[in-house]
N, C-alpha and C positions, 0 to 999 in steps of 0.2 A: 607615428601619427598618420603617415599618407598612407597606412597599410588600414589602419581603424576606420578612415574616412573610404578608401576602396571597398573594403568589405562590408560597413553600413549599405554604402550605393549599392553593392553588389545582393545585398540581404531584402534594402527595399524592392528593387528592380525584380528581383523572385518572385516576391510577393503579390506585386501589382500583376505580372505576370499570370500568377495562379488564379489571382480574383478573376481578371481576364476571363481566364479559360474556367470559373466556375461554373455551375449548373444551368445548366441552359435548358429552355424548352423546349419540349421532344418536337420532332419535325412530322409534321402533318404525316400519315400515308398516301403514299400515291394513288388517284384514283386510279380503275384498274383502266389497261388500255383497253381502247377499243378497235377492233378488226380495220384495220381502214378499207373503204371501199374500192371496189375492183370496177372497173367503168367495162361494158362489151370490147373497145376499142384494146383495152390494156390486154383484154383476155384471151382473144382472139388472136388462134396463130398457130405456128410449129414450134416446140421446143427438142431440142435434144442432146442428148447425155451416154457420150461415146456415142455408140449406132443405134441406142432405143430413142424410141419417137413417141409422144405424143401431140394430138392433133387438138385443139379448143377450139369453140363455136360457144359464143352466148348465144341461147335461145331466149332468154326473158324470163319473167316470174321464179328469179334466183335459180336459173338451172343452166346446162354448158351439155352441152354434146360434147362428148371425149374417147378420142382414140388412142388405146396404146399398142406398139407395136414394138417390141421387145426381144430385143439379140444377147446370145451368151455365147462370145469363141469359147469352144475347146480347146485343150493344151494341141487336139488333130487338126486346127486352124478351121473347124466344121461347125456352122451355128446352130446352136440351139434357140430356138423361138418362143416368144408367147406374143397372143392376139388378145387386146377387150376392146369391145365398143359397145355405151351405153351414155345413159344421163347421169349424172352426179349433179348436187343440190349443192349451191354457194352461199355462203354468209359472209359478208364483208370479204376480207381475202383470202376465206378457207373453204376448200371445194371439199366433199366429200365425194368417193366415186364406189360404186359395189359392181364388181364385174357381173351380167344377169348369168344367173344359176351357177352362183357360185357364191352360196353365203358366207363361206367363213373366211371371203379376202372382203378386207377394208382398203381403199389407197387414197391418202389422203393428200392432197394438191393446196402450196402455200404459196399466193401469187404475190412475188416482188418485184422489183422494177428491173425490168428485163431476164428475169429468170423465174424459176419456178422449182421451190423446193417441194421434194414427193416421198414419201415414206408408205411402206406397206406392212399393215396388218395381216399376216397368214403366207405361208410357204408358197413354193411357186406351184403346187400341188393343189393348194389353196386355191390359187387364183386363177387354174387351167394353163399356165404355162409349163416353157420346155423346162428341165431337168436346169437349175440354175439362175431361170431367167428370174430377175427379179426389177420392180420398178423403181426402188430406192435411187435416188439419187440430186444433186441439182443440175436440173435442165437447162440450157442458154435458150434464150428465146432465138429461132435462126428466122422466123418469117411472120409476120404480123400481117392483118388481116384474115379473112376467110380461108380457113385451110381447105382441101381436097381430100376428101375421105376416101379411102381404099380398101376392099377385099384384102385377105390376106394372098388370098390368090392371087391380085394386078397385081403385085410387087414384083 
């Protein structure tokens, strides 16, 4: 008897269960995000990632002066370089940057809070850099406000 009365419980308790978890309606899509915006203040600064550097300047009307300046040790402890300086155009927090006369490098600049992820379109050939060098990477923000733009020669 206490085994027929356990396993009733036990058959409705399933049951209610299953209704529970019946068909439920489908959950809205997310609308898609939106870039959030990058303030000059945020933008503005030095980042860098091992020994390459990049430099940011908002100039206004969605654009950033940017400098990279780009190290690759050799296994001969001898660096290999690369140099860009130009404008890249921003949208909320993705910068686009084209090093000038060199179309087939892309590098593209994703500003987060305190750092800055960078990805590169096209070899370091591509992009007029040394054998190696490449800008890929996430950058630590090391200095905020107005950076100091350099020749590759003042270094």
């Amino acid at each position: 008897m206490k085994r027929t009365v356990a396993l009733m419980v036990f058959v409705v308790t399933c049951g209610l269960s299953t209704v529970a978890q019946g068909p439920q309606a489908p959950t809205p899509p997310k609308p898609p995000q939106k870039h959030q915006i990058v303030t000059a203040a945020q933008a503005n600064g030095v980042y860098r990632y091992y020994q390459s550097e990049f430099r940011i300047l908002a100039l206004g009307h969605n654009k950033l002066k940017v400098q990279f300046d780009g190290i690759y040790m050799t296994v001969m402890k001898t660096p290999n370089m690369g140099y860009a300086m130009g404008e890249a155009t921003i949208d909320g927090n993705v910068a686009t940057f084209k090093p000038p006369d060199f179309e087939q490098c892309k590098i593209t600049l994703v500003f987060l809070p305190g750092k800055m992820k960078v990805t590169q379109d096209g070899s370091d050939a591509d992009c007029g850099f040394g054998h190696n060098v490449n800008a890929t990477g996430t950058y630590r923000k090391i200095r905020s406000g107005k950076p100091k733009f350099e020749s590759p020669e003042g270094r």
